[in-house]
N, C-alpha and C positions, 0 to 999 in steps of 0.2 A: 375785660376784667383787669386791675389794676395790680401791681405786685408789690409789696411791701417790701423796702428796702429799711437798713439802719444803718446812719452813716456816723462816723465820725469827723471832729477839725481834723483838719491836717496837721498841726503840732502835737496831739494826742493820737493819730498814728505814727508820725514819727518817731515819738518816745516808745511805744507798744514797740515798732522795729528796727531799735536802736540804731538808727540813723539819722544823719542831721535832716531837720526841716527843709534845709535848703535846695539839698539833694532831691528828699520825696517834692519837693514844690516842682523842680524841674522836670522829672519823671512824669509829675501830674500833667503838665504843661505842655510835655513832646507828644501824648497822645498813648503813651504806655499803659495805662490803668485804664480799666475798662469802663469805668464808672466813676464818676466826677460830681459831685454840684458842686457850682459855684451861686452864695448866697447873694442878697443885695447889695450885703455892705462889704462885696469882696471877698468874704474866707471858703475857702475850698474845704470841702467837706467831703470824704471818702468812706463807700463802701464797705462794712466792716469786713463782710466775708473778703472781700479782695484784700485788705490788710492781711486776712487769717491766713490765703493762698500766701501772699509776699512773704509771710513769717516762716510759712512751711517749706519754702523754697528756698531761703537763706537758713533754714536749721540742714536744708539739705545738701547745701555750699557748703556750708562748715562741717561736718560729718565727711563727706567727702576729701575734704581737704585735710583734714587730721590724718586719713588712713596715707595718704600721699605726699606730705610733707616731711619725710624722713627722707624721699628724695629730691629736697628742694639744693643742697648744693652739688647734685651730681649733674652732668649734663652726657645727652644719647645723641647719635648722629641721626637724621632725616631713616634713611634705612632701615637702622634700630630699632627707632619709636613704630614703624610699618608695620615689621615683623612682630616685635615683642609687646606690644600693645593693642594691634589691631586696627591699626586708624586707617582708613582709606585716604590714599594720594591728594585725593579733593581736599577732604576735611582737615588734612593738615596743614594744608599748603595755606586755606584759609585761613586758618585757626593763626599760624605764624604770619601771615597779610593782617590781620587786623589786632596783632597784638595778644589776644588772648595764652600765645606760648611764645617765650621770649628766648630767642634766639643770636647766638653769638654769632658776623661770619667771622671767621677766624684764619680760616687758610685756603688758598687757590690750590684744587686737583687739575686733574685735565678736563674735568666738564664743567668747571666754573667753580663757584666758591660752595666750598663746603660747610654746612652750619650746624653747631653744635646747639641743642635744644637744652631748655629747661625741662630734665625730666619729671618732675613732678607738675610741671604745668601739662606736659605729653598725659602723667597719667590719670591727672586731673578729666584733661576732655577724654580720655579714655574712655573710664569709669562712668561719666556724665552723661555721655554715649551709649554706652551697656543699659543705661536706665532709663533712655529717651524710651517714645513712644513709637518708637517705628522709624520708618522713611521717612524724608521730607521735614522732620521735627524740626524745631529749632532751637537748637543746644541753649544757646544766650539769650538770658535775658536780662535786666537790668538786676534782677535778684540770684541768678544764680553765674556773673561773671566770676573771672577767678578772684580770689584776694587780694593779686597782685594789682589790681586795678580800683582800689579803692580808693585811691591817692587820685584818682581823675572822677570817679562818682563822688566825691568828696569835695570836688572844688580846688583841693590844694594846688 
């Protein structure tokens, strides 16, 4: 039995999720969206439902980020963000390794360099956290990294 799909161009989902073309072309292209045609004459045509996922996942980036951007100029130490946030050792340590919480070092203690966090990026994965689906999830994805990273999904 066959399943009906309804797809859209790619510059017509783009505009639906206010992001450049460019951006969703590359996205299409790494193997992220889970549905794809590509036509004869070239144009990439996308699954609407996964557009509607992508949309509801960046309404959910931005909602998130509104509630935690009051503390975008303050910064927590590694410690801090543990206790008052919730984040396990792993998830931070990663989360500051690949950039998603941007981190000052700033000063040498005795066990090495101490780093001052961007709290609002700390409560960002927080929060993003509290709302996964469990274990194992995968906090990031191309729709719902922080905002701070727009500037590299963006091409700039």
């Amino acid at each position: 039995m066959a399943t009906e799909i309804t797809v859209i161009p790619l510059p017509e989902a783009a505009k639906r999720l206010c992001i450049s073309p460019d951006v969703l072309t590359r996205i299409a292209q790494d193997g992220t969206l889970k549905l794809k045609i590509k036509t004869c004459d070239g144009q990439i045509m996308i699954d609407q439902e996964e557009v509607r996922r992508m949309a509801k996942a960046l309404a959910l980036r931005d909602r998130i980020w509104k509630q935690v951007a009051k503390f975008e100029d303050e910064t927590i130490g590694t410690d801090e963000a543990k206790t008052e946030f919730g984040i396990t050792p792993p998830t931070l340590y990663l989360c500051i390794k690949k950039g998603y919480i941007r981190a000052d070092n700033q000063t040498s203690g005795g066990r090495g360099v101490k780093r001052r966090l961007n709290k609002a990026d700390v409560a960002y994965v927080a929060e993003l956290s509290r709302r996964g689906r469990g274990r194992g999830h995968r906090l990031f994805t191309s729709d719902t990294l922080p905002p701070h990273l727009d500037h590299i999904n963006m091409g700039k």
